[in-house]
ZAVEX-517435 format. One line per field, with one value per residue (C-alpha): z, x, y; residue in three letters. Coordinates in steps of 0.5 Angstrom, whole numbers. Each point is the difference from the previous one (the first is absolute). Example, Ala and Ser with C-alpha at 12.3 -4.5 7.8 and 13.67 -1.06 7.14 Angstrom:
2
pz	c(16, -2);
px	c(25, 2);
py	c(-9, 7);
residu	c(ala, ser);
END
This chain:
129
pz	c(-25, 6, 0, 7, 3, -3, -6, 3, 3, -7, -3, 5, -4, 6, 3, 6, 4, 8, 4, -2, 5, -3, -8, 3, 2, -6, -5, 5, 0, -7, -1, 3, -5, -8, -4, -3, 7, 0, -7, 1, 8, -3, -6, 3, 8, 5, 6, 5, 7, 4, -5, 4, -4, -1, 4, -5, -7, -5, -6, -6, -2, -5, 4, 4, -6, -1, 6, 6, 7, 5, 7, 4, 7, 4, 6, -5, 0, 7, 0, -1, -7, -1, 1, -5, -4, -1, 2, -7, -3, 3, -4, -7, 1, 1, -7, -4, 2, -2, 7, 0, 5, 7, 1, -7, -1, 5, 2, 4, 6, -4, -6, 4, 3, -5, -3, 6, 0, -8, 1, 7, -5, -5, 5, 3, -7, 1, 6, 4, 8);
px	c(-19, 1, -3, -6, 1, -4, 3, 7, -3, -1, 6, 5, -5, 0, 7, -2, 0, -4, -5, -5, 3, 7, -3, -4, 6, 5, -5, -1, 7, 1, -5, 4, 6, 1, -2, 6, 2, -7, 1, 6, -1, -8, 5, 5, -1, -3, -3, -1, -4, -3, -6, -7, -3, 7, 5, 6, 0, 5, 4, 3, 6, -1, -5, 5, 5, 2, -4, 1, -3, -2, -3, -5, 0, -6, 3, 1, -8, -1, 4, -3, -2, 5, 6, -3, -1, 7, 2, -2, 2, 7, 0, -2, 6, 4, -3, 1, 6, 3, 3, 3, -3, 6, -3, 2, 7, 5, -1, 5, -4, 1, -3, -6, -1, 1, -7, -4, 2, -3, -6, -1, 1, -4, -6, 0, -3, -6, -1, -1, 0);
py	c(28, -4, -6, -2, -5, -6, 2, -1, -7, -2, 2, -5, -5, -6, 2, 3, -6, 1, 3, 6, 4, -1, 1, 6, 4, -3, 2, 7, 2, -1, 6, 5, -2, 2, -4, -2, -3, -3, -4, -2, -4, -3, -2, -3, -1, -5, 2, -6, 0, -5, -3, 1, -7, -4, -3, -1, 3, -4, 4, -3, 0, 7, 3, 5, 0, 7, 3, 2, -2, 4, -4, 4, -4, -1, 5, 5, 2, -1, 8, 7, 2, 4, -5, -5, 5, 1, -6, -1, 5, -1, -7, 3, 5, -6, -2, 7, 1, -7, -2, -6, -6, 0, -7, -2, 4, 2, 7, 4, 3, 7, -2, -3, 6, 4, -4, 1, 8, 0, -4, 4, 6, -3, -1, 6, 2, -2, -2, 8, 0);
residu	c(unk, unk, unk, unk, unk, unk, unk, unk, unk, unk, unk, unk, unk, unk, unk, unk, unk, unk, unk, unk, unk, unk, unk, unk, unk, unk, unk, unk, unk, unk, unk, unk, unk, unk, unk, unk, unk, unk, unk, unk, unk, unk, unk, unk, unk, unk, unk, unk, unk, unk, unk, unk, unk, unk, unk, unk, unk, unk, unk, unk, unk, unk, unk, unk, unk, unk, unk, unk, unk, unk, unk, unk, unk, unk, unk, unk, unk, unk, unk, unk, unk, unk, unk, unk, unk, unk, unk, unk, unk, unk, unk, unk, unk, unk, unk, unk, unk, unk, unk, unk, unk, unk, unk, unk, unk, unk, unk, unk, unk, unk, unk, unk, unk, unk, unk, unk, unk, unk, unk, unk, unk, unk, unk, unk, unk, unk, unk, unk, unk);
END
């Protein structure tokens, strides 16, 4: 049974940190998926956008630990519905698929590729033209 959006909101219990637009579209996007990808990026995956009532937000040293960070820019969501759709499903592919971070690691540029194609593949899933 596919979880609605409420649902799901509740599910991340707290880790989806930014505006109501961004928490709208993450929570949406995740509807359109099985409900173990849901289970597991609610449980283990921090979304992040510019906060409508904060300027800054603080993390413990704990907070993040054994999770995975995902950041949504305020530019994302100044694009057509279709690419913040998949733009988000982009990113939770990466997520799924077990990518490794190329900001944190070195990669080839092969490798790096390679993890753009699957994600891309992997959003393509969800997100139909």
């Amino acid at each position: 049974m596919r979880k609605n959006t409420k649902e799901i909101y509740y599910a991340f219990d707290g880790k989806l940190i930014g505006s109501r637009k961004m928490k709208q579209y993450v929570c949406g996007v995740l509807t359109l998926m099985a409900g173990n990808i849901i289970n597991y990026i609610t449980s283990s995956c921090w979304f992040f956008g510019s906060m409508d009532d904060a300027l800054a937000f603080t993390f413990t040293g704990s907070d993040l630990k054994d999770n995975h960070l995902i950041f949504l820019s305020d530019e994302l969501f100044m694009y057509d519905e279709r690419q913040i759709r998949y733009t988000i499903a982009h990113e939770i592919g990466h997520v799924m698929l077990g990518h490794r971070n190329s900001i944190l690691e070195k990669q080839s540029k092969m490798e790096i590729y390679n993890q753009e194609r699957e994600a891309d593949e992997s959003a393509k899933k969800y997100i139909k033209d």
